[in-house]
N, C-alpha and C positions, 0 to 999 in steps of 0.2 A: 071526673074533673074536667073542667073546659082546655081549650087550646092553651090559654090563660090565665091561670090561676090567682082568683083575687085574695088580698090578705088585708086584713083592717089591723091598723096600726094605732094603739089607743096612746097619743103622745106621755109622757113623761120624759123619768131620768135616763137618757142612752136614748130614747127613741122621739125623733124629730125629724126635722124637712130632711134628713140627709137617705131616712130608708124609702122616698121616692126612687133616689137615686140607686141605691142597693137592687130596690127590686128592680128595677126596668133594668142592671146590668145581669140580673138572674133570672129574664122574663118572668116577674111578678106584675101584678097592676096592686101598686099599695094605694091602700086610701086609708087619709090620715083622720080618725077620731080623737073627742076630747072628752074631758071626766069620767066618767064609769065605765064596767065594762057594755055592761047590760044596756044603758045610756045609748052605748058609741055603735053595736051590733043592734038598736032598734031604727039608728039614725042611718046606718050603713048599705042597706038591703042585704041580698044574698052574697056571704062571702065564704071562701075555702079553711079559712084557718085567720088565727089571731094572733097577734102579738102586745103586751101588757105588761107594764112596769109600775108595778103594786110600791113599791118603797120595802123595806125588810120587816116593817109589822105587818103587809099584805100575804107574807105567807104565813102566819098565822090566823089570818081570818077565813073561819069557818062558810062567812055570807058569800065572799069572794070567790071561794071554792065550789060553793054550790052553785052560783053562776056560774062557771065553767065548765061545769058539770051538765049543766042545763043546757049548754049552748051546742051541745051535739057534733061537734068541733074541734081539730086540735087548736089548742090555744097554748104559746110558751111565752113563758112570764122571762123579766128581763130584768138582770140586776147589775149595775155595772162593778159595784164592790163586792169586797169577798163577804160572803153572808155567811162563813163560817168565822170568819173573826167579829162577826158582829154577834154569834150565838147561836147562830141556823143552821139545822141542817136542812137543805133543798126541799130533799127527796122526803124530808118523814113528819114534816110540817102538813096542815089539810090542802093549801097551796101544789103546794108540790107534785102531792098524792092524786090530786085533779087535773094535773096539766099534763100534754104531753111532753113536753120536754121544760125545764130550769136552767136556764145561760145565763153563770151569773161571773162575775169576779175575770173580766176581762178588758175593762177597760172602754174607750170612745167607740171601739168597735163592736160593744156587745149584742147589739142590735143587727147588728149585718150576720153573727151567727144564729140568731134567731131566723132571720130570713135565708138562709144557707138552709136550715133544717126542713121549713117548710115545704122551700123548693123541691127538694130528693123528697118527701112526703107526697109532695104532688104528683112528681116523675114517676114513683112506684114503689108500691106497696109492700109493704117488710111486717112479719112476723116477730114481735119480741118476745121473746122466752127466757126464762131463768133457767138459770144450768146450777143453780148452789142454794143456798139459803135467805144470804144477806142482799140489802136492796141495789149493791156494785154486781151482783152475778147474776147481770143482765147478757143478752146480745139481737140485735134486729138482722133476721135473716129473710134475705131476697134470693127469691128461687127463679131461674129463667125462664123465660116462655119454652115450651116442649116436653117431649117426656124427656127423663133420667133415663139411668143412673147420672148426675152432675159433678162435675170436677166443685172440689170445694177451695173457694179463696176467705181463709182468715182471715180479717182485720184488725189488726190493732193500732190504735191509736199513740201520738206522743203526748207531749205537753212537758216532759220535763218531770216525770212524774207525778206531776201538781194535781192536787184533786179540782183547780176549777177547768181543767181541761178532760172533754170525757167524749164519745163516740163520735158524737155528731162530726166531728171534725173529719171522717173519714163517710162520712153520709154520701157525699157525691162519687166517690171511687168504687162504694157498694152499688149504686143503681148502675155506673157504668162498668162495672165487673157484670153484673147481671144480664145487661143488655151483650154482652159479650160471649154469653155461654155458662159465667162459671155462677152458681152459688154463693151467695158475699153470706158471711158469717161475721156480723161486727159485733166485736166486744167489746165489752167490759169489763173495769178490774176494780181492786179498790187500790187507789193512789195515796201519795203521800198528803199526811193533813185529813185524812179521811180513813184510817186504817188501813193504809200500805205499808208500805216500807218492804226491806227485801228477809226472810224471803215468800211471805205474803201475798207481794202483788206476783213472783213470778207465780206460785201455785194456783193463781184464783187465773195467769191466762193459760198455765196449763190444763186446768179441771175446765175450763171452756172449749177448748182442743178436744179432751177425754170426752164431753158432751156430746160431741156429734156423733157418738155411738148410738144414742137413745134418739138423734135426730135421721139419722141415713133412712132406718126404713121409713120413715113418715113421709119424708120430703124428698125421697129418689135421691140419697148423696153414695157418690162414689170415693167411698172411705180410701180408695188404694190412688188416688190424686188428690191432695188436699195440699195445698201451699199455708204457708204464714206469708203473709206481709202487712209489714210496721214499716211504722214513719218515725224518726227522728230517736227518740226516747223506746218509741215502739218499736224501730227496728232492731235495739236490742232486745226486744224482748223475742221477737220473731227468731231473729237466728237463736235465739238460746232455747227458745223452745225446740225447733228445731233438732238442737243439740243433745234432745234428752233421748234420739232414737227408740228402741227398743224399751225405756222404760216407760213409754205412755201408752196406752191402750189404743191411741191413734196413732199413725208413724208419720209425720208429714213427706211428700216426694219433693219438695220445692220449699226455699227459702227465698222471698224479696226483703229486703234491707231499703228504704227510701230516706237517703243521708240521716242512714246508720250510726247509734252509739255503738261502738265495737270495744272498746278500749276505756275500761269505766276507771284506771289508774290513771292515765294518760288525760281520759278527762278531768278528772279530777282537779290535778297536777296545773292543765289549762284554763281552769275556772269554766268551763264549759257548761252551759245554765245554773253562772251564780254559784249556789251551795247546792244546786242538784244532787250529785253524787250524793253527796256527804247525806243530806238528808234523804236519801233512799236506804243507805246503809245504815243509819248511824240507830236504830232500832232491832237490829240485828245483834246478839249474845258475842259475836264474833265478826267487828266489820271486817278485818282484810278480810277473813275467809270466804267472807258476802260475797266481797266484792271479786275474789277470784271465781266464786260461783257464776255470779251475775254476767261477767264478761263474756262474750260470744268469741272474745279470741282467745281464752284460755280453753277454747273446746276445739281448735279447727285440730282436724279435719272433722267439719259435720257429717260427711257420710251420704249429702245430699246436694244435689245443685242447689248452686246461686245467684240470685241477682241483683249486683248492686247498683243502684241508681243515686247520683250526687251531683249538686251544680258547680263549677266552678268558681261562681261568686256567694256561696251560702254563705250568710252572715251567722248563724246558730251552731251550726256545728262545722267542724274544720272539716274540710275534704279528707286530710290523712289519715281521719277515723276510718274512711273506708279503702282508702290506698294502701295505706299500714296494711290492712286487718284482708283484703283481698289477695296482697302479695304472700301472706302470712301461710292461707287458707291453701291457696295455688300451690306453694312450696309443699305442702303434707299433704298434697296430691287429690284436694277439691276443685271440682268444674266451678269456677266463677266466670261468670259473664259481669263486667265490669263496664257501667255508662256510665259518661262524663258529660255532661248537661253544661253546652255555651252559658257561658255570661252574658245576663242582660235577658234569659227566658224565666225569669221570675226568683231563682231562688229558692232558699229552700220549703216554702211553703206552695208551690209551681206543681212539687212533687207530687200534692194530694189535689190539685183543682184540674178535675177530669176535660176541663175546656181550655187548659195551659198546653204549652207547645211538649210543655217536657214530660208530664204524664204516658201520652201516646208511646211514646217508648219502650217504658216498662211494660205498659200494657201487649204491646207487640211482641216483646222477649218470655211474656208469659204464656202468650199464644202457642207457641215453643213445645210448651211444657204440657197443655190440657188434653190433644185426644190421645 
């Protein structure tokens, strides 16, 4: 890849003069294409990757997909509505199946996670592998430069449990865990809207955990340092995984939490993403008991360090989700290292962009923990 990674941007719906802007603030150089794909990469020259907003009959088309396929290239297609309420799924459409990545059902901004994804594609190279059967029991693993054995950091993703939030979101924290030493392991689950619910998506990111049994020899991992860290939605999952100690085949040494769900009653109670809760649970033969499952504070004391990371101004999740649930953990005698992220250094989404003030932090407190 050049110093500069060029990406051709084939306008449509979400994608417009605004991802010039996108990219030159992620060192991209986008250049902007019109009509076809095939059309906009003959008029383009040499570029690193694509970005393409088909409409929701484009992932159905077979022609589409074989141009992409042709094009030797990641190419991720862009939808800014939910293309499961219009009858799609993503990933099992010819579309889908051809691209490297599907960002759909997010809004003005869908296009900037298109070019999010690129970017850390371009920064460095990750392995996806499946750890299960179905097409959510995914994960893209970045191994450091050196020999092993490597400290391994889990990733998992938030979104609220929502199925149109999925890995990518944690994409820039895996190449800067990587350039840091440790092994990024980002997963995947199946979310709610897409075959999750609880307790579903918790077993699809434990069998990912359990995975890296069959990955350690391959890829020099050092099964006996393995962290989880989750962001938001995901940091419950992280400390709950966490929680399962001795019954998983992997034992993690370290839990991060990056403004953590701890408290899935309390959330609830607070309307904390909308119907989230509810719809994580409500799939479940027995939601209370789900939901006393699900919680990371009905398990303290984990039995393993922690670190939690929260902003003071996070508009998504209340800080006391991890204030509550750290004093909880400390009292039944867990090491928590507990950060509290100024106001005004981004918020709760700060947590996962590796070039925010607030990231570095964590990252330091995990350094802690790796040799």
């Amino acid at each position: 890849m050049p110093a500069t990674p060029r990406v051709l941007v084939v306008e449509g719906p979400g994608l417009d003069g605004r991802c010039l802007r996108w990219g030159a603030e992620l060192g991209l150089d986008v250049v902007l294409g019109q009509g076809d794909l095939a059309g906009a990469l003959a008029e383009s020259g040499p570029v690193d990757g694509a970005v393409l907003a088909p409409g929701p009959a484009g992932f159905e088309s077979e022609a589409l997909a074989g141009v992409v396929a042709a094009a030797g290239l990641p190419v991720v297609a862009v939808e800014p509505a939910n293309l499961r309420g219009a009858g799609i799924d993503p990933a099992a459409g010819p579309l889908g199946r051809a691209c490297a990545r599907v960002v759909y059902g997010r809004g003005p901004e869908t296009g900037r996670y298109a070019l999010l994804h690129l970017a850390a594609r371009a920064a460095r190279a990750a392995d996806t592998l499946a750890y299960g059967p179905g097409p959510d029991h995914v994960g893209d693993l970045l191994v450091p430069d050196g020999p092993g054995p490597h400290a391994v950091a889990v990733l998992i993703h938030g979104g609220f449990w929502y199925h149109a939030w999925e890995r990518d979101l944690m994409d820039g924290l895996a190449v800067d865990l990587a350039r840091r030493g440790w092994a990024a392991w980002n997963v995947e689950y199946r979310r709610v809207g897409a075959g999750g619910g609880w307790p579903a998506t918790g077993d699809d990111v434990a069998a990912a955990i359990d995975h890296l049994m069959a990955l350690a020899p391959v890829y020099g991992l050092d099964l006996a340092r393995v962290a989880t860290v989750g962001h938001s939605a995901g940091g419950q999952l992280a400390l709950w995984a966490a929680s399962r100690g001795r019954r998983g085949a992997v034992h993690p040494h370290l839990a991060v939490g990056l403004a953590p769900i701890t408290d899935l009653r309390t959330a609830r109670e607070l309307g904390v993403g909308g119907r989230s809760v509810e719809n994580l649970l409500e799939t479940s033969p027995d939601p209370e008991k789900a939901m006393r499952d699900a919680s990371p504070l009905s398990h303290v004391p984990l039995d393993v360090p922690q670190i939690l990371v929260h902003a003071l101004d996070d508009e998504h999740v209340p800080i006391a989700q991890t204030r509550d649930y750290a004093e909880a953990a400390r009292r039944d005698g867990d090491d928590v290292t507990l950060i509290e992220v100024p106001a005004g250094a981004g918020g709760h989404f700060a947590l996962i962009d590796s070039r925010s003030a607030a990231w570095p932090a964590a990252a330091a407190a995990m350094e802690g923990h790796r040799r």
